[in-house]
Each structure stands twice: as structure tokens, then as C-alpha cells.
N, C-alpha and C positions, 0 to 999 in steps of 0.2 A: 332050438337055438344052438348054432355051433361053438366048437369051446375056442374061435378067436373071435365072434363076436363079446361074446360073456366077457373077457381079456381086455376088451378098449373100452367096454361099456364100465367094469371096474377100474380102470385109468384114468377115465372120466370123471368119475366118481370123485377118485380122489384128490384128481386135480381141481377141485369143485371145493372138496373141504379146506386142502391147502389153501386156497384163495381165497376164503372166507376166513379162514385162522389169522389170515396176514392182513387183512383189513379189519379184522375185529380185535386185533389183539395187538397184533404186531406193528402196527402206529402208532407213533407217541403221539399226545398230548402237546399242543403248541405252548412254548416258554411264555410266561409272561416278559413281557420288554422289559430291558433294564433302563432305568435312566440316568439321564445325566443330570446332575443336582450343582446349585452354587447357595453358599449363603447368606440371608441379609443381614446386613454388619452395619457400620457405623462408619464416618470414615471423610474428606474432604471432596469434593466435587468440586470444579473449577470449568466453566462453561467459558469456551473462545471461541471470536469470529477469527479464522484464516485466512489470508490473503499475501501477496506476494509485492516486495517494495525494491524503493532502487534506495541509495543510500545518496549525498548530498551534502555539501559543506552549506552550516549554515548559511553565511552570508557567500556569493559568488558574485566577482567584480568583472566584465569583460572590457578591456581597454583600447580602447581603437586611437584614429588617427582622425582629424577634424580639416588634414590638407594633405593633399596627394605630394608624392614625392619620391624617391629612391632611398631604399633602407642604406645609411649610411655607414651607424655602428650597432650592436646590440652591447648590451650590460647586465643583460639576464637572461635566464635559459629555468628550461624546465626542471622542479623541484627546487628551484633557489629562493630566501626569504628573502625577503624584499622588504622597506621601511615605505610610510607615505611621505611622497615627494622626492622618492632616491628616480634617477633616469633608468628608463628600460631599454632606450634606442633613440635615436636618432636620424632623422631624415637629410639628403644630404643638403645643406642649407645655403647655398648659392643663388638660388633662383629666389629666396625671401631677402636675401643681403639683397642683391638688385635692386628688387622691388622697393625694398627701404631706402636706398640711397636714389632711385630715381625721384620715390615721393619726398623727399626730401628736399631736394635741389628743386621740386616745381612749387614749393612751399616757398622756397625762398624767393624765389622768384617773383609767385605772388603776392609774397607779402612788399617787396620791393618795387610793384605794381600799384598796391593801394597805398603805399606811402606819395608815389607821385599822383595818384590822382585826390588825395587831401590833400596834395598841396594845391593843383590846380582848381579843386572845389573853391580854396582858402580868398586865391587870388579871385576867383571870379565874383566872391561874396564882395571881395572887398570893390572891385568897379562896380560891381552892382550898386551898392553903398556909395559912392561918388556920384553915380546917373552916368558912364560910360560904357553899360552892359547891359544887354536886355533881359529881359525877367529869362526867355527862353533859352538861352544861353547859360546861365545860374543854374535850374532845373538841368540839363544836361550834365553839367559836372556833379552835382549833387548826384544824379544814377549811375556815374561811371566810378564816381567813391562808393558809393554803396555798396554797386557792383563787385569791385577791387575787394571788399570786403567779404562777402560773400564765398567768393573765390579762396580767401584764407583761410575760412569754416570749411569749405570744403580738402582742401585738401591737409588739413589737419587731423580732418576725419581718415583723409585714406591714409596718410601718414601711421595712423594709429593702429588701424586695422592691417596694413603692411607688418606692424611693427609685432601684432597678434599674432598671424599666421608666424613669423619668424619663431616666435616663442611656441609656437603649438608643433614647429618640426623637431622639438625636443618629448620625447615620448616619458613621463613621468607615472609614477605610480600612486595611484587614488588614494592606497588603502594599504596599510600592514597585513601583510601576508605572506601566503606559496604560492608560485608561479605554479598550474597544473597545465599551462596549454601555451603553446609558442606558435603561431599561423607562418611567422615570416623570416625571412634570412636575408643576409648583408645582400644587396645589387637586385633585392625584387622590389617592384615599383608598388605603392600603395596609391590607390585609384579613391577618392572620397567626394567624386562628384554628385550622386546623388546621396547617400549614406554612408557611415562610419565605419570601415573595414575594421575588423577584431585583430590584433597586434597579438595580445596575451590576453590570460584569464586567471586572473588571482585568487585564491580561496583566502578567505580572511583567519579563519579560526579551525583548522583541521581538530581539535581538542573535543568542538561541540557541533555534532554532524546534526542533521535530518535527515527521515527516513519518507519517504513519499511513497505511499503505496494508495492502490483503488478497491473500496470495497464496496457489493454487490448491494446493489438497492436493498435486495432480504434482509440486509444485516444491517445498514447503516443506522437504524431506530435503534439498536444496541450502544450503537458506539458514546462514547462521553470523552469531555475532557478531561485530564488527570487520569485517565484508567490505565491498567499497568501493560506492558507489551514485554515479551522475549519475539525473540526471533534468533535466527541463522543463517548464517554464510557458507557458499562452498567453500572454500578455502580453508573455513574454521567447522565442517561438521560437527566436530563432539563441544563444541563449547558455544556456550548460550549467552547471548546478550539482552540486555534491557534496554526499557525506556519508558516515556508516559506520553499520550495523547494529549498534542497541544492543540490542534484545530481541526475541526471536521468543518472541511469547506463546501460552501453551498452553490456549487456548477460542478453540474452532471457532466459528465462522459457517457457518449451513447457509442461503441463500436458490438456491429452485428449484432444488433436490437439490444445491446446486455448495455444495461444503466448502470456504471459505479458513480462512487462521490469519494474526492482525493482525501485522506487523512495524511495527516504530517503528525510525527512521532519526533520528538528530541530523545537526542543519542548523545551520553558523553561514552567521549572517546578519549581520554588520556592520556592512553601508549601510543596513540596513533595507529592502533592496531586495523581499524577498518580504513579502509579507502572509496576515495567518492567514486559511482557507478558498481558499487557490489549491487548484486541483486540479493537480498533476502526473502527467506520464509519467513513471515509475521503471523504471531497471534495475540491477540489482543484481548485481553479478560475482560469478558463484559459480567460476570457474574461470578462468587463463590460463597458455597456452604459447607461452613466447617460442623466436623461431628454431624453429619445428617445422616438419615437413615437411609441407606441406598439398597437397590437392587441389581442384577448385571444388566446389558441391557440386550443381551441372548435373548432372557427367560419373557420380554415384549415380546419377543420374534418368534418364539417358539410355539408353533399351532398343531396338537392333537388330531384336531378334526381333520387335518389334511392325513395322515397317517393311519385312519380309524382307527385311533385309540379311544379307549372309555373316557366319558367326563360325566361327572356330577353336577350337575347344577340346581343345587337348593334355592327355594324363593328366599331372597335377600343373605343371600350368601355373600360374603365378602363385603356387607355394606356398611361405610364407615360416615362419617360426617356428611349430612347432606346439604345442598343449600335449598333454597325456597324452590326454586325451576326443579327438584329430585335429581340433578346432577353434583358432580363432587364439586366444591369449591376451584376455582379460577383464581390464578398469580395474577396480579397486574405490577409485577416488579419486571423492572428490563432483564433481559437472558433469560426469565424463565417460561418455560412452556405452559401456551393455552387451551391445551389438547384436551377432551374430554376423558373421561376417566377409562384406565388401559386395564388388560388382564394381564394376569400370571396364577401358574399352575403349579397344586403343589400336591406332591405324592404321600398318599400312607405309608404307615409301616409295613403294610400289608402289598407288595409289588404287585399285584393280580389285580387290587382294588382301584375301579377307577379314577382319575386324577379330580382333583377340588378346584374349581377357576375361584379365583379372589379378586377384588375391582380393586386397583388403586389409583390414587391422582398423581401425577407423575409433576414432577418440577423441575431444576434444570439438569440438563446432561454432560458428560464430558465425552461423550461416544461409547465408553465401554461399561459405565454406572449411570443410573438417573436416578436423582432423588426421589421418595415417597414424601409427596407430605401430608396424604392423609389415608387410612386406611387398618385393615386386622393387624398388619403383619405390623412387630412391635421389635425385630432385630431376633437373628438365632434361628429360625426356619429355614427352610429349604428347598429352592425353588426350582424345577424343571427347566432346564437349559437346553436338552438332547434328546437322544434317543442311541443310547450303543449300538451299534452294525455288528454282525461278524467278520468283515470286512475292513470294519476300521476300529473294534477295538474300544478300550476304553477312553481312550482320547479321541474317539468319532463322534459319529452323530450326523445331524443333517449340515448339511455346510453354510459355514456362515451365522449356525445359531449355538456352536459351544464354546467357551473359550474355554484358553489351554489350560492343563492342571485340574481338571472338572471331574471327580469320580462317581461311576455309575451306581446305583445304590441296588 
């Protein structure tokens, strides 16, 4: 064998041992995962249905006109307080004078009509009563008095109804209030031939608003009367206002297949700070549990198995209260969940050691804590929320199952 055979055959060689030193030796060991831990405390829970409202003066008066005519003066404008029975406007009132003083003069007339024909009935009684008038003659004056009379009921009647329409081109106000809406101005014609054209629109009480908002079929079994509501406005982001559920009304709204049912919220308003047509965000407390034992509501979301991390699963591990069916007991209080019993996971001291799943019955949520109400965990444990990346660190994890401030253990 020549000596550069011998040469690559020992380069060989050693490339051989190299490559086995480095895979036999020179490989670490894979870390054990850190996790991400939160833990279960004590603490208030407040479960709300969301929904979005328009805001409303309690009482709203829209005040029209009951006879056509040309706007003649106004006396009110928008944002001005108005008393009941002060004038808003007026129509111009020429064509009701007429009308009045025509029906009038055909009143007199006809009354000065049936005056002569009682007299003529009077006389004809009375030749009747001598035998120089025939019965049929008698009869005729009797229907032409009657008649005469007749003729006075009527036009006493249009008299009156002339005399109506004159007083109704005086436009007056219903109600104590704020004028919020003006439709018309001095020289525009008000048409009120088939319905009542809107003139103005008074809010009566700006102090004590409504809030009208639509919540979703899912939720409406929540709602009650008397339960408590914040909400917010754009105008006012950082500050909250109140109120309380005065009626859950029973007619659906169905737009694009989605069923709401209207709630109406009372709103005091005091400072006059809101105005009607804000639109707010509303939440409406359908449930709260004070001091309950909670956990985050990450550490539901958080699943191992997808990860292939280790889990333990001992026979009857994590079993707490059972009911007759071997499932955990069921809330039948409103706002709280009827869900069957959830897991969460919890790590040893030992980080390599696989994780322990624990069952618990879960009861109401505020989206970031669910209550425990039956179950091991007794407050002070520590529950699997994550999973650290090198990538992201101790505030990482998988997205959407840590929340902020979580350290890995």
C-alpha cells in the first residue's frame, strides 16, 4: 500500500472519530421548558353582557301643525326652554279670519231664516185652527221651520270648527322643555293634508336621559331589571357613567339573521353632561362574586398536549365535589357558567417533571379570571399559563395564552 493511500485512509479515520466525539458528546441535552405560571388568589369577579346604546331624552314631544298654512312668525329656536302653553310660531292667519267671518255672517243669516219661517209655521197653525188652511199647507211650514233650524246646527257647527282651525295656526307648546329640532322657518308653507307635519321637537327633562341599546338573544336570559350598567362615550373616553335596567322589552329585532331585544337603561344626567344621540359602549352586570377563588383565564387556554409537553394523569386526580351524574356540580344562577368541569395545569418544583392536570368547575367570568367554585386548588398555587420562547422571552409564550407580568418559573 502506498504511503498516500495510508495518508487519507488515516484522515478518514479521524474524521470518523471527530464525528462521533461531536455527536456523542458534543450535544447538549435538551432544556427543560420554562413556564409561564400565575396565581390562584382571591379577589372580585364581575361578569357583563356588552352591547352598544344610543342615548335619549326621557320623555320626547314632536309638535306639528293640525292645518296647512305659511309659517308666519317663529318664538323658538333650537336649544331654547320653552314653558307648556308658551307660542312656538305661528301660521299666517288670514285665510282662518275669513273663514271665520264668512261662517259667521252665513250663521246669521240662517238664523234670521228660521226666525221667519217660525213665524210663518206660527201663522199657518193659526188658520189651520180657524179651518181656512189645509192640513197640507200646515205640514209644509212645520218642515221649512224645522228645516231653518237645522240649517242653524249646522252652521254653528262650522262656525266652531272655523273658529278651531283659527286657534290651531297658533303653534303652542305641549310640554316644559328644550327645543332639540326646528324643521321650519318664517315664509315655508306647512302642508297637513293627509298628516301632521313636525314643526319642533321638545325634550322634556334633559336631567333624566335613556339609554336604548339591543342585546343579543345569547345574553338577553341574563338581563334583569334593576341591574347595574356603566357605560361610555366618545367625547368623554376616560370617564364612566352609570345607571340601572329599567325594561327588557319583549319585540325582537331580527337584522341579518342576528335576534336582539331593546333594553332601556335610566341615565341621570345632572350637569347635562350627555346629549341625546350619543352613542355609547354599555355593560351591564349581570353577575358578581366577591372574595371568590379565581384563576386567570390563560391557564383554561393553555394546552400541553399540543406542545408535547409531559402530563400526568393520575386516576382521580384533581377530583373534587361530585354530583350523582359523576360530573362537577352546575350553577343555575344567571351570568354563571354551565360548562362542564375544565382543566388547568400545574408544574412541580422539579421543571423536567411532567405537568399535573387538575379538574375544576368553573363559574362566572370577567374574561381575564373565572371563578373556581369547586375543586383541589384552595388559593396560593400556581398555575401554567405559557410556555417561555427564546424568542419572546419572559413575557412570551404562546399567543393569547399569557398574560402580562407572568414570570417563568
Amino acid at each position: 500500500m502506498s504511503k498516500v493511500v495510508k495518508t487519507a485512509i488515516g484522515v478518514a479515520a479521524a474524521a470518523a472519530v471527530l464525528a462521533a466525539a461531536w455527536f456523542g458528546f458534543g450535544k447538549k441535552a435538551p432544556e427543560a421548558p420554562k413556564y409561564l405560571t400565575a396565581n390562584v388568589d382571591r379577589g372580585t369577579i364581575v361578569q357583563v353582557v356588552g352591547t352598544t346604546g344610543t342615548l335619549t331624552a326621557l320623555t320626547t314631544v314632536k309638535v306639528g301643525s293640525q292645518v296647512s298654512g305659511i309659517v308666519a312668525t317663529l318664538h323658538a329656536d333650537f336649544n331654547d326652554r320653552v314653558r307648556r302653553g308658551q307660542i312656538l310660531a305661528t301660521l299666517d292667519p288670514t285665510p282662518f279670519e275669513a273663514a271665520v267671518n264668512q261662517t259667521r255672517a252665513q250663521l246669521e243669516r240662517a238664523r234670521v231664516g228660521a226666525l221667519d219661517a217660525q213665524a210663518k209655521y206660527r201663522r199657518q197653525q193659526a188658520l189651520y185652527d180657524a179651518g181656512l188652511s189645509s192640513e197640507d199647507q200646515l205640514e209644509s211650514a212645520r218642515a221649512f221651520f224645522h228645516q231653518a233650524q237645522a240649517q242653524v246646527s249646522e252652521l254653528e257647527a262650522a262656525l266652531e270648527r272655523a273658529e278651531t282651525n283659527l286657534r290651531y295656526s297658533v303653534i303652542r307648546a305641549p310640554i316644559d322643555g328644550v327645543v332639540v329640532s326646528r324643521d321650519y322657518d318664517v315664509g315655508q308653507t306647512v302642508a297637513a293634508s293627509f298628516q301632521a307635519p313636525t314643526l319642533f321637537t321638545i325634550a322634556e327633562d334633559l336631567t333624566r336621559m335613556q339609554l336604548t341599546c339591543d342585546v343579543d338573544e345569547a345574553d338577553i336570559g341574563q338581563v334583569r331589571v334593576g341591574q347595574p350598567v356603566t357605560f361610555n362615550v366618545d367625547t368623554f373616553p376616560e370617564k364612566e357613567f352609570t345607571g340601572r335596567v329599567a325594561q327588557v322589552r319583549l319585540s325582537p329585532k331580527t337584522a341579518n339573521n342576528v335576534v336582539t331585544y331593546p333594553v332601556m337603561v335610566d341615565v341621570d344626567n345632572p350637569d347635562l353632561t350627555l346629549l341625546p344621540g350619543m352613542t355609547a359602549e354599555v355593560r351591564i352586570e349581570v353577575a358578581r362574586v366577591e372574595n371568590a377563588l379565581r384563576v386567570p383565564s390563560a391557564a383554561l387556554r393553555f394546552r400541553p398536549e399540543i406542545l408535547g409537553l409531559k402530563v400526568t394523569r393520575e386516576e382521580g386526580s384533581g377530583a373534587g365535589a361530585r354530583s350523582p351524574d359523576g360530573g362537577f356540580p352546575r350553577s343555575d344562577s344567571p351570568g354563571r357558567r354551565r360548562d362542564a368541569a375544565v382543566e388547568v395545569y400545574v408544574s412541580g418544583d422539579d421543571p423536567a417533571a411532567p405537568l399535573r392536570p387538575v379538574r375544576l368547575a368553573p363559574g362566572i367570568t370577567d374574561g381575564r379570571f373565572i371563578e373556581i367554585k369547586d375543586g383541589p386548588l384552595s388559593g396560593g398555587e400556581r398555575v401554567v399559563v405559557g410556555v417561555a420562547t427564546a424568542q419572546s422571552g419572559e413575557a412570551g409564550g404562546l399567543a393569547g395564552m399569557t398574560p402580562m407580568g407572568r414570570r417563568p418559573r
